[in-house]
N, C-alpha and C positions, 0 to 999 in steps of 0.2 A: 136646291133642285132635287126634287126626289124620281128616283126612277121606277116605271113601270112598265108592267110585261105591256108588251104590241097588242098581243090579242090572245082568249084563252087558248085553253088547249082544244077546244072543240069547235072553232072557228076554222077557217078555212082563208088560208093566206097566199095571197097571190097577189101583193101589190108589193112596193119598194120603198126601201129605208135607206138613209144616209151614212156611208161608215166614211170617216173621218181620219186619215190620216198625219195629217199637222199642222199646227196653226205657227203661218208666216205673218209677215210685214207684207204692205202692198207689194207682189211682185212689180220689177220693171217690163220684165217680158213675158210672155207666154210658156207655160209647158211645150218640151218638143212634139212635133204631131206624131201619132201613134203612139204614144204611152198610154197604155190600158193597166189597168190595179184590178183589185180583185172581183171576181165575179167578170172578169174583164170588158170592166166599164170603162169607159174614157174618164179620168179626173177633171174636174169644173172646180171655182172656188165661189166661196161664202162669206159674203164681205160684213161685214159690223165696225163701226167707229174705230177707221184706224188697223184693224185687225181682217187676217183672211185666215176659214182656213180652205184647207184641200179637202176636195167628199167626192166620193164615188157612188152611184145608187146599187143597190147590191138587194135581192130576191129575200123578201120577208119569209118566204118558207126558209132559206138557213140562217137565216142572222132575228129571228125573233128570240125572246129568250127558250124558251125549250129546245127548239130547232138547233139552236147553238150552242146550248150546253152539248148539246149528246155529241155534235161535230167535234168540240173541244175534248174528246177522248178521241180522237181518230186522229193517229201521227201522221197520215197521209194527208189526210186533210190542213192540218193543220201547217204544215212544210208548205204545200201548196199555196196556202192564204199566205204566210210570210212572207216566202218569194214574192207573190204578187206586192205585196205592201211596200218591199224594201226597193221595190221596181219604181214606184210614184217617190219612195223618200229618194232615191238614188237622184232621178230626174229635179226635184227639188234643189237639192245640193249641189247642184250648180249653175243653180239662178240664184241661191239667196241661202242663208242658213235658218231652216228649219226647225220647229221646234216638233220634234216627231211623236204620237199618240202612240198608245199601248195597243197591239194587237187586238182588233173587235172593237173598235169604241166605235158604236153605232147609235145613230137618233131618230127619231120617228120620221123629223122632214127637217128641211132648209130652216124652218122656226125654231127649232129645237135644236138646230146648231148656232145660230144666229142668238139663243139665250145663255149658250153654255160662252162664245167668246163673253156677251154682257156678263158674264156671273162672274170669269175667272179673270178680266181686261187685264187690271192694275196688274196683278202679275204673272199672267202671260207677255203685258209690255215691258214689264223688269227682267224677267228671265232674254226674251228678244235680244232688249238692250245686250245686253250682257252675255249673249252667245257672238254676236251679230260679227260677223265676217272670221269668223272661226269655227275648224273642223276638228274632228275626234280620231286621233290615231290609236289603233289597237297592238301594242309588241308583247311577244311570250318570249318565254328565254326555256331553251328544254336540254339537259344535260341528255350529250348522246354516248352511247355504249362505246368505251373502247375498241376500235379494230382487233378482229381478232389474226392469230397468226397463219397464213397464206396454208400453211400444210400441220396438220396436227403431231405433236410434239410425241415423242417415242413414251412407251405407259411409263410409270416410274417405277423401279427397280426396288424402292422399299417404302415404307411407310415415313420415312422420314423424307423421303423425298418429293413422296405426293403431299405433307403437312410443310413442305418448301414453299412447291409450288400454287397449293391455294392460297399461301400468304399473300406471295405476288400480285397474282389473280386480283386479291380484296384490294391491297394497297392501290392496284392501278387504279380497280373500280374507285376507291375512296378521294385521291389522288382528281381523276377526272370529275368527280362530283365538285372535289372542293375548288378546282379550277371553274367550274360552270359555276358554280354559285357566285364565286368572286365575279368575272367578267358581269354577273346579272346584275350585283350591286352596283359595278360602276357604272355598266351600261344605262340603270335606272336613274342613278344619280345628274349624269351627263343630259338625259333627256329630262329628266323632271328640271332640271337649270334653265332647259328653251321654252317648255311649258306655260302655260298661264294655271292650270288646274290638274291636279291629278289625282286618277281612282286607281288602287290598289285592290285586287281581286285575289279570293282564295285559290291555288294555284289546284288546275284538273287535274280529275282521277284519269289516269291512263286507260283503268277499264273502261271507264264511262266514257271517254274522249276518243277511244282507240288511236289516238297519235300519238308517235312512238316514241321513245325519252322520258326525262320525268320533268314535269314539268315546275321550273325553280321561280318565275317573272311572269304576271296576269296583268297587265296594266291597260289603264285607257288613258291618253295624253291629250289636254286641249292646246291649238296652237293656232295662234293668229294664219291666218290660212295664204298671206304674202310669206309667211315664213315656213312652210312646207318642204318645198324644195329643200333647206339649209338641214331643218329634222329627218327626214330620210336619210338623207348624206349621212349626218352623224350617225343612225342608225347602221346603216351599211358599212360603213366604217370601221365602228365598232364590234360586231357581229361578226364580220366573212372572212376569218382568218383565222381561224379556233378550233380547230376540228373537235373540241368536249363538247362546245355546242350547238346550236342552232337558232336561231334569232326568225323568228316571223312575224313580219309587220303585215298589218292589214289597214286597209282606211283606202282614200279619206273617206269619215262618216260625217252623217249628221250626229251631234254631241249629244248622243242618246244620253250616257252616263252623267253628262252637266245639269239636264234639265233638274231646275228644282224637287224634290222629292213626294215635296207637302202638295205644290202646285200640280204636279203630275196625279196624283190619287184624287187632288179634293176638286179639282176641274173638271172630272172626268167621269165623277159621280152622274147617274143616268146614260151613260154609258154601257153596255151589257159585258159584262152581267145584266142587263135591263138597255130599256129603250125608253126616251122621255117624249112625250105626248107633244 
């Protein structure tokens, strides 16, 4: 399926395209009422043999390709559309486990969704299979700064005393790193055991991230989703009794991080970056 732009640049665009949030299994039940996605359209689905997915209609003047390239430089914009997107996956994941689409994947109409489930079926239904009644837990592990002391300590008296007390200083800091790092490993190990699959992440820049600590554990954990409950516990567990660090978990997700890799880029081709006809 090859993609092409909606219309040129010198047209004039005022009709609606499909943006496509994630291709499920038949729902059992409905989305809850008032959940609106982006462009804050109500979500409807797209049925083809076997295969649904979720679409929203959403204003060809931003989601053609020009229109949306230029939005895809606007972080305001872009925060915006996310939110909205993770609004419809959220509401998904908990009727069924979703297979969630890449921010922007839009199609010219209902036919051009209904070609991309035919193109990508076979494994779209093996990925399904194989996510299906399982959700994506996100935990970091962040070494935190030793406590410092309630009242500052009297200046030191000579040079050998302030080369004392910066040793200290380093040792503790070093001391509580290597305490954080250990508790990350076991904590990892402990939960990668309940697991069915696990992503290991390059661990954030504190600048880039501004959350504070350093951050030592990036991980995303798949876990059969009756077994939830038991993985948190361990999480908490392990984590809330440490003061070097800090344990945060986030979830449940849709197993953004499971989905096939190859399946996710090559299904999604006509997609915009472009719109298919």
């Amino acid at each position: 399926m090859h993609a092409e732009s909606v219309m040129n640049a010198d047209s004039v665009m005022n009709g609606e395209l499909r943006y496509v949030y994630a291709v499920t299994a038949p729902l059992e039940a409905p989305l809850p009422d008032g959940v609106r996605g982006v462009s804050g359209s109500a979500p409807y689905t797209v049925h083809h043999a076997g295969l649904q997915a979720v679409v929203g209609r959403v204003p060809e003047a931003d989601f053609a390709e020009e229109p949306l390239r230029a939005h895809l430089e606007d972080l305001g914009w872009l925060e915006e559309t996310a939110r909205a997107h993770q609004t419809v996956v959220d509401a998904l994941t908990g009727l069924t486990c979703p297979l969630p689409l890449r921010l922007a994947t839009v199609y010219r109409d209902d036919d051009g969704v209904r070609r991309a489930l035919a193109d990508g079926r076979e494994e779209f239904l093996a990925t399904l299979d194989r996510l299906a009644g399982r959700v994506e837990w996100g935990v970091k592990v962040y070494a935190q700064q030793p406590p410092q002391p309630a009242a500052a300590a009297p200046a030191p008296a000579n040079g050998r005393e302030f080369l004392r007390r910066r040793r200290q200083e380093v040792t503790s800091r070093e001391n509580a790193l290597g305490e954080a790092e250990e508790l990350g490993r076991t904590l990892h190990a402990a939960l990668a055991a309940q697991a069915e699959d696990v992503r290991v992440y390059p661990a954030q820049n504190p600048q880039l991230s501004r959350v504070p600590g350093q951050n030592l554990l990036n991980a995303a954990y798949l876990v059969p989703r009756e077994r939830s409950e038991e993985f948190v516990t361990r999480v908490e567990r392990l984590g809330a009794h440490d003061p070097a660090v800090r344990v945060e978990l986030t979830g449940p997700w849709a197993p953004y991080s499971f989905a096939a890799p190859d399946a996710s880029d090559r299904h999604r081709e006509g997609s915009h970056d472009g719109a298919v006809s």
